[in-house]
C-alpha positions in Angstrom: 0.0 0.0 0.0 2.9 2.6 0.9 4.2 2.0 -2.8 0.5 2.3 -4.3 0.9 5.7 -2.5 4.3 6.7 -3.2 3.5 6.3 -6.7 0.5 8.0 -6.6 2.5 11.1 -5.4 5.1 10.8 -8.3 2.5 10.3 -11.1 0.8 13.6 -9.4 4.1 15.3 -9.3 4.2 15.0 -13.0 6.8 12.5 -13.6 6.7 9.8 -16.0 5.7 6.6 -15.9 8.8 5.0 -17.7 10.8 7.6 -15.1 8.9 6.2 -11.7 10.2 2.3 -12.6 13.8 4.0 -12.8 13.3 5.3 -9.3 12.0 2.7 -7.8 14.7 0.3 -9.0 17.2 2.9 -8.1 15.2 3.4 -4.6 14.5 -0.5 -3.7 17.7 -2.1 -5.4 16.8 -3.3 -8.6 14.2 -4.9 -11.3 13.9 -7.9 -8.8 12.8 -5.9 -6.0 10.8 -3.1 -7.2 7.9 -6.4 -6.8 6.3 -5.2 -10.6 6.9 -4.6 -13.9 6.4 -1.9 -15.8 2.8 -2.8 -17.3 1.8 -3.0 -13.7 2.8 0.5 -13.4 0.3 1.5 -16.2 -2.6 -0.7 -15.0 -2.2 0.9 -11.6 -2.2 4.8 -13.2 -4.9 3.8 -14.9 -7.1 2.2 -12.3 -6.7 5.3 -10.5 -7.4 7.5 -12.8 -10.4 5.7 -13.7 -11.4 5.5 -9.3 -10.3 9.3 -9.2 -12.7 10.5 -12.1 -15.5 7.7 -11.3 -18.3 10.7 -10.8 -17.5 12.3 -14.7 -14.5 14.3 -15.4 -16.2 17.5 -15.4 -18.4 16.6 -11.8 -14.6 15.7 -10.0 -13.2 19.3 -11.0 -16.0 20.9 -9.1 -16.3 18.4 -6.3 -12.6 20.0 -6.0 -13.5 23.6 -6.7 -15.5 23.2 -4.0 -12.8 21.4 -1.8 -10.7 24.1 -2.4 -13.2 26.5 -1.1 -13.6 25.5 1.8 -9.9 25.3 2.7 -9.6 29.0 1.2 -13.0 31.0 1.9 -11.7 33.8 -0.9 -11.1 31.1 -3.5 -13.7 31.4 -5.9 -15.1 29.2 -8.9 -18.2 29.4 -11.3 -19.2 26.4 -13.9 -21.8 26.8 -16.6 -23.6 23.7 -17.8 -26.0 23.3 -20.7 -29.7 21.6 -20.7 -28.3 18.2 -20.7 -25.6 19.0 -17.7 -22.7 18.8 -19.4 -20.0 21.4 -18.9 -19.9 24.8 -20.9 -17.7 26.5 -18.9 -15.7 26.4 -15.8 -13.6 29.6 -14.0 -11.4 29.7 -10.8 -8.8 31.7 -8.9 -7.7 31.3 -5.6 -7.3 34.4 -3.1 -3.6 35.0 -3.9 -4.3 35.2 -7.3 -6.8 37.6 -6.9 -4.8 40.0 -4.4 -1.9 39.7 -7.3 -4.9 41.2 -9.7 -5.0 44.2 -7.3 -1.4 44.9 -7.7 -0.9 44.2 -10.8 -4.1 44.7 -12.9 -3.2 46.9 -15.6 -2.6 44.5 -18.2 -3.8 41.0 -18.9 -2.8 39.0 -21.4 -4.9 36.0 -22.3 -5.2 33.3 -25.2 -7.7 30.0 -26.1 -4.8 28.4 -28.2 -3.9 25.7 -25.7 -6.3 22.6 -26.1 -3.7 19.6 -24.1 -6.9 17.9 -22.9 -8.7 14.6 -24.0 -12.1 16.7 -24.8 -9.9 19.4 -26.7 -11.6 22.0 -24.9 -9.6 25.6 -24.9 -8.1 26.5 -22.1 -7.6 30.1 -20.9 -4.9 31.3 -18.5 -5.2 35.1 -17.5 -1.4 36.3 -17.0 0.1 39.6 -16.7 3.4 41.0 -15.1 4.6 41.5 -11.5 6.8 44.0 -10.4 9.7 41.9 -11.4 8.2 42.0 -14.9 8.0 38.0 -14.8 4.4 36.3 -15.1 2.0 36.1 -12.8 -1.1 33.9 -13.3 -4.4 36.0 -12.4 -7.2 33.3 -13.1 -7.6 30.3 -15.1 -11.0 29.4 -17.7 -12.2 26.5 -20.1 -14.6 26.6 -22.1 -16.4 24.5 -24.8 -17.2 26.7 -27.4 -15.1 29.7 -28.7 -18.2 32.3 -29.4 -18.8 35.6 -28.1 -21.6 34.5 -25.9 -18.8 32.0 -24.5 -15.8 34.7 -24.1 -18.6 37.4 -22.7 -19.6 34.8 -19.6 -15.5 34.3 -18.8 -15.2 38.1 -18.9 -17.8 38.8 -16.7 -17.1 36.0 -14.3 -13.6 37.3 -14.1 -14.8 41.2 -13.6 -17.0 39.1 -10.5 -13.8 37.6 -8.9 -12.4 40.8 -9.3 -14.5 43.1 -8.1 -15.4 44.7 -11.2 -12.0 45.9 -11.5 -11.5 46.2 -14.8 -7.9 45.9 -17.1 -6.5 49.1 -18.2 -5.3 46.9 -21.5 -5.5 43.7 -22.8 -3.7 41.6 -25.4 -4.7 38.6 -27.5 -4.5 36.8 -30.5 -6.8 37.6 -33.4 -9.8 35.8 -32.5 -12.8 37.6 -33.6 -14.7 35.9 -31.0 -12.4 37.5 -28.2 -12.6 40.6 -29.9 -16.2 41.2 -29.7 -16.3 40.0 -26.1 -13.9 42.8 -25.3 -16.1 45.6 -26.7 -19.3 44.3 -25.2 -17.9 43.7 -21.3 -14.7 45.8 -21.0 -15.4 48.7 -23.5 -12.7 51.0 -21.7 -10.0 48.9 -21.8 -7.5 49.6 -24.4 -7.2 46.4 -26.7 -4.4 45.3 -28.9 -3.7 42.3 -30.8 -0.5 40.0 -30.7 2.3 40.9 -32.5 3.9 37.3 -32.7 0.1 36.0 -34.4 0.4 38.7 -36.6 3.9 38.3 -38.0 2.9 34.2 -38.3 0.0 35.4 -40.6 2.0 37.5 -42.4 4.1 34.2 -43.4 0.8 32.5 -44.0 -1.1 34.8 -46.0 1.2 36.9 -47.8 4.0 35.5 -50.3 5.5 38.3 -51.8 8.6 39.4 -49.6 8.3 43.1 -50.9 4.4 43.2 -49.9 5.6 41.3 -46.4 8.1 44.2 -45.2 5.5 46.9 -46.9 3.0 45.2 -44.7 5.4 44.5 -41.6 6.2 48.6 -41.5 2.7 48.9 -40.4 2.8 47.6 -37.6 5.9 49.8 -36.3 5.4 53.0 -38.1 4.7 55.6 -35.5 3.8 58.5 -38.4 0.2 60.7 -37.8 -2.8 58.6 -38.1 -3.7 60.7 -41.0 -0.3 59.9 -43.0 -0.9 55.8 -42.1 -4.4 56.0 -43.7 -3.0 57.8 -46.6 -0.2 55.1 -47.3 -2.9 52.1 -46.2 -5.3 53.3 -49.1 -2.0 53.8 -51.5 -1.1 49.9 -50.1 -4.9 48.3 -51.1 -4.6 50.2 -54.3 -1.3 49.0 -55.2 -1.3 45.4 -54.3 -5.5 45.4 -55.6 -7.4 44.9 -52.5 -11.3 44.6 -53.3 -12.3 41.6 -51.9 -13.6 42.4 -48.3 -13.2 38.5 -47.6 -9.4 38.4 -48.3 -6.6 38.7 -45.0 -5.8 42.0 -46.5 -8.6 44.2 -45.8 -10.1 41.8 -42.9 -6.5 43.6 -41.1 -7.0 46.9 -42.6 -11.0 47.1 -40.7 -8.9 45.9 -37.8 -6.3 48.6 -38.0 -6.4 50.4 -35.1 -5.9 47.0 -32.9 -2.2 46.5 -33.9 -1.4 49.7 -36.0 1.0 52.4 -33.9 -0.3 55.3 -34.0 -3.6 53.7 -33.2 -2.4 52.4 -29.7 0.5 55.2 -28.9 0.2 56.8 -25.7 -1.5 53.9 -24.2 -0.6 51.9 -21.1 1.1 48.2 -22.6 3.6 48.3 -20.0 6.0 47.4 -23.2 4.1 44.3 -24.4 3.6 43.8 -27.7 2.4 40.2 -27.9 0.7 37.8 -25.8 3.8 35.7 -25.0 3.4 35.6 -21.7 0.7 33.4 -22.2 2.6 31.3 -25.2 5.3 31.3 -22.3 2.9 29.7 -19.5 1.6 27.4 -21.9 4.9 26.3 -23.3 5.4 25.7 -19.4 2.3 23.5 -19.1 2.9 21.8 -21.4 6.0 20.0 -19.8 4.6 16.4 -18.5 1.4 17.2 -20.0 -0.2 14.1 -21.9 -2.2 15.1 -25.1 -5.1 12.8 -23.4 -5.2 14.1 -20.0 -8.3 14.2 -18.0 -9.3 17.8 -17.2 -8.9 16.7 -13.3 -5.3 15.8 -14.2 -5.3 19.4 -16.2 -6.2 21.2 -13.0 -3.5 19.4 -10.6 -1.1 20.3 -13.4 -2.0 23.5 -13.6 -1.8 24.3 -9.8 1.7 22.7 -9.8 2.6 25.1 -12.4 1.4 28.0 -10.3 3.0 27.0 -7.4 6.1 27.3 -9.2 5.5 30.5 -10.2 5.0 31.6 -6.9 8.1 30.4 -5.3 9.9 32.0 -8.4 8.7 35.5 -7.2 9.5 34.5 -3.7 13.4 33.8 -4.8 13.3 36.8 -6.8 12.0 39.3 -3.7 14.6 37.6 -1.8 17.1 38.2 -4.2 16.3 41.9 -4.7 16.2 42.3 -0.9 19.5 41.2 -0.3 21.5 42.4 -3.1 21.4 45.7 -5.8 22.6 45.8 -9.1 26.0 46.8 -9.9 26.4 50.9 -10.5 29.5 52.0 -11.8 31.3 54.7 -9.3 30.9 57.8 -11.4 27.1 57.1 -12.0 24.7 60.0 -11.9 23.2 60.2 -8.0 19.9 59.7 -10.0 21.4 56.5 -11.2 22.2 55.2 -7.5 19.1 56.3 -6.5 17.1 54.7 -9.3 18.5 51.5 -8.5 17.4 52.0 -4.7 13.7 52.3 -6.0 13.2 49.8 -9.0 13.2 46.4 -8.5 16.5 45.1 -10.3 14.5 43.6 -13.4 13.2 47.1 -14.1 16.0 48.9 -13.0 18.0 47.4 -16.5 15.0 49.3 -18.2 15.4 52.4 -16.7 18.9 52.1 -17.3 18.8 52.3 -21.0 17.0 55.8 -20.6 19.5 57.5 -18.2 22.3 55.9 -20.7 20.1 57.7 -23.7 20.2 60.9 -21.7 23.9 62.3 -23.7 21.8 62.0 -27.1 19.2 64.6 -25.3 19.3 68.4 -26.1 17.5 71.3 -25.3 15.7 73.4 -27.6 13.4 75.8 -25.4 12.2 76.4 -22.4 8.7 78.1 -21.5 7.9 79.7 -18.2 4.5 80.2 -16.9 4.5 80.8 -13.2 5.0 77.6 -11.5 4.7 75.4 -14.6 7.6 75.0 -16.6 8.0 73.0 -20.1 11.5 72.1 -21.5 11.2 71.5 -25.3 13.6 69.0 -26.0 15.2 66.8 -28.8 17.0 64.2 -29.6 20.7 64.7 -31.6 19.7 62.4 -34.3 16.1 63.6 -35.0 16.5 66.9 -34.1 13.2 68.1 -36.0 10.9 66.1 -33.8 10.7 68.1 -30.5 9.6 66.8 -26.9 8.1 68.7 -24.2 8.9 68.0 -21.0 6.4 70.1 -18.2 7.5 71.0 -14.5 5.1 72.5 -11.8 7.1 73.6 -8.9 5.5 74.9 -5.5 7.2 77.1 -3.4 10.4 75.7 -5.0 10.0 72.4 -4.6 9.5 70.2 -7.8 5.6 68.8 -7.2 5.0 66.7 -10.8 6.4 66.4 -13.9 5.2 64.8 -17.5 6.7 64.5 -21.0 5.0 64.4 -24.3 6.3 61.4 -25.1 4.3 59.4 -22.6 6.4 56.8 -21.6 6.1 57.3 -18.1 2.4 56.4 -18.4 2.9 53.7 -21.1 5.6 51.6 -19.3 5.0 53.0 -16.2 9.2 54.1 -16.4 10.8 57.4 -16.9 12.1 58.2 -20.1 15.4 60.1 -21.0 13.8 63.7 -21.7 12.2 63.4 -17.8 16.1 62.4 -16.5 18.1 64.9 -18.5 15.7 67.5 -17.2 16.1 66.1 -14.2 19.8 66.0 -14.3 19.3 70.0 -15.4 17.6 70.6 -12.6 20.3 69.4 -10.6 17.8 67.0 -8.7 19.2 64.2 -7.0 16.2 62.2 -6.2 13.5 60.9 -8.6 10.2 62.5 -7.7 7.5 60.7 -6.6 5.7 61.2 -9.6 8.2 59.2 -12.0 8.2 56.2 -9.7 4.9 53.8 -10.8 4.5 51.9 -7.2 3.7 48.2 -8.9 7.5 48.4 -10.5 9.1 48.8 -6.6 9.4 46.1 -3.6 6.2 47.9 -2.6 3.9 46.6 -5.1 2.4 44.1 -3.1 3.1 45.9 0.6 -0.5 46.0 1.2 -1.0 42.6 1.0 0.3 39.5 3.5 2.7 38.2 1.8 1.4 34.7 1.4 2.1 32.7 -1.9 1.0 29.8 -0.6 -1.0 27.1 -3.1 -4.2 25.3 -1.5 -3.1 21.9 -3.2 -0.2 21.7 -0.7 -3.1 21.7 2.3 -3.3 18.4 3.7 -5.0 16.6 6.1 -3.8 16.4 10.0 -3.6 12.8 9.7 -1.8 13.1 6.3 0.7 15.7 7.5 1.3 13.5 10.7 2.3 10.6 8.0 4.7 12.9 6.1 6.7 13.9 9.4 6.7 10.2 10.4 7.9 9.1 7.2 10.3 11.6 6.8 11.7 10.7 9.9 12.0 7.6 9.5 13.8 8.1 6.0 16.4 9.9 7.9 17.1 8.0 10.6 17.5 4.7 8.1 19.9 7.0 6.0 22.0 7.9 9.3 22.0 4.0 10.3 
């Protein structure tokens, strides 16, 4: 029986079954006393799988929604089933996920690409970015249809979970779908489509290479919105667009999801594609089994978000106990940048103060307390910047630049350090510091990354000390 359970926990773990008969002999001494062979291995997965999912599939993931919720009272799940019962859709996130939301809502990224199940069902992970700008998984969805009517219920169920809280932006691929979802339940959010899908459709769709870079300079070209419709038209005339059914013109009426000057100005936090998500599901899909019951999904899943989890713990510890490397003549605003941004962001903000020497000013305005530095950049020095103080009885109070990378990225650019750097200041003001990029993104929150899964019985906790007690003192004898 204490095998039948070890090897429960390894299967669980992920590992494979070809792997757990290499331990085992490793662990026991050899083929001879491992007492089965490998075929018993799979019979006895199998069984088990079969005893674990003996109420349907879709009834044992909400027998352990509902588990869950009552070892986390903030945890919180919602199914949808059809006339006949079966499953149309099933949401969940647990309360750390939801206080990582709170600090870190202003983008989401989310995707229905990744289908690793034995009832091919999509299978949508929310993700966005914590303050070390790695991912952080918000909530999870599957659903059985992709329709609108299908995307609008997970939207809403999420804004529920959230309370109400909608994204400032979010990214996807080009599912039309997903796209009419958006507009119906989160009509404020700023919404862009995925680079990466885009550039793999370019590949697809187009096969002239003059017409693919033509097309490709769209995406990038950050002239006046007037001067991009006036090269698109010359583009569909040229290449003889008519057809409103061909690729072409179905991303022309789509335009202003993935074309610059349509989304400049607003907050991406530098995302451009929804790899996040490609990332998380490249990361799922690491022991995953193309036939894998949705229970064994969701116990995947949760591993993989545990994982997660203690990845930000390592890097808060890491960020706590060391800072990056400054060289000695660095600016004070450089040594106090560092102080302030965690060290993933601070490599970012250390490509503006380096662009600072290309800076030059042009003008400068006065008007009472407000200030505005017109600025340029020695390479492009027709396109001017304004940069806009307001001091208060000489103390600097706020500051903003025209090029609005402060509020897209949530960093300060190098027109907002060189006039910093002018003004001989040696701190960054509070305005230029955007809270969810410092250690004190998550300050008003306990700092518990703990994952439900790991919450085990008294009696089964009592078993794991005794075991691994006695597992030590065998080794020391």
């Amino acid at each position: 029986m204490s095998r039948k359970r070890t090897l429960q926990t390894w299967k669980k773990s992920g590992i494979r079954k070809h792997h757990i008969m290499d331990i085992m002999c490793m662990q026991y001494g050899g083929y001879d006393e491992v007492g089965c062979i490998m075929r018993d291995i799979y019979n006895f997965c199998h069984a088990n799988k079969q005893e674990t999912i003996s109420s349907g599939d879709a009834q044992t993931m909400i027998n352990h929604m509902v588990a869950r919720q009552e070892q986390d009272s903030d945890f919180f799940f919602r199914y949808l089933v059809d006339e006949a019962g079966h499953l149309k859709g099933l949401f969940w996130c647990d309360s750390q996920s939801r206080l990582d939301y709170e600090a870190f809502r202003d983008v989401i990224v989310f995707d229905s690409t990744y289908r690793t199940n034995k009832y091919n069902l999509p299978f949508v992970p929310f993700v966005g970015l914590n303050h070390h700008r790695s991912t952080v998984i918000f909530a999870c969805g599957i659903i059985s249809h992709e329709t609108s009517q299908a995307y609008e219920w997970m939207l809403r169920t999420f804004s529920d979970a959230m309370g109400q809280k909608h994204p400032i932006s979010v990214i996807t691929d080009g599912d039309l779908a997903m796209q009419r979802a958006i507009r119906v339940v989160w009509p404020d959010s700023n919404h862009r489509l995925c680079i990466w899908h885009i550039q793999q459709n370019i590949v697809r769709h187009l096969h002239d290479d003059a017409v693919k870079e033509e097309f490709r300079s769209f995406i990038y070209d950050t002239s006046s919105i007037e001067e991009h419709e006036r090269k698109w038209l010359h583009f569909l005339q040229r290449n003889k667009v008519t057809s409103e059914d061909s690729w072409l013109h179905q991303m022309y009426k789509m335009r202003k999801l993935w074309c610059a000057p349509y989304l400049e100005g607003r907050c991406f936090l530098g995302l451009s594609s929804n790899q996040r998500s490609e990332s998380l599901n490249s990361v799922l899909h690491t022991h995953l089994e193309a036939k894998m019951a949705l229970f064994q999904m969701l116990e995947h899943y949760e591993r993989c978000l545990a994982s997660r989890r203690l990845n930000e713990a390592l890097q808060d510890v890491e960020a706590l106990q060391s800072v990056p490397f400054t060289e000695e003549n660095a600016s004070v605003l450089e040594k106090h940048a560092v102080k302030v941004f965690t060290p993933a962001v601070f490599k970012l903000v250390l490509w503006s103060i380096d662009a600072v020497i290309k800076c030059e000013i042009r003008e400068v305005l006065d008007a009472a307390e407000v200030t505005t530095y017109v600025v340029s950049k020695k390479e492009r020095m027709d396109k001017k910047i304004e940069v806009r103080t307001e001091t208060k009885e000489g103390m600097l109070r706020s500051m903003s630049c025209s090029c609005r990378k402060l509020e897209c990225a949530g960093t300060p650019c190098s027109h907002i350090f060189y006039i910093l750097g002018i003004l001989q200041e040696e701190t960054l003001p509070r305005c230029c510091v955007t809270t969810r990029w410092t250690m004190s993104a998550k300050c008003a929150f306990a700092p518990t990354r703990k994952s439900e899964m790991y919450a085990y019985s008294a009696a089964l906790q009592r078993y794991r000390k005794l075991r691994n007690f006695i597992h030590a003192a065998c080794f020391k004898a």
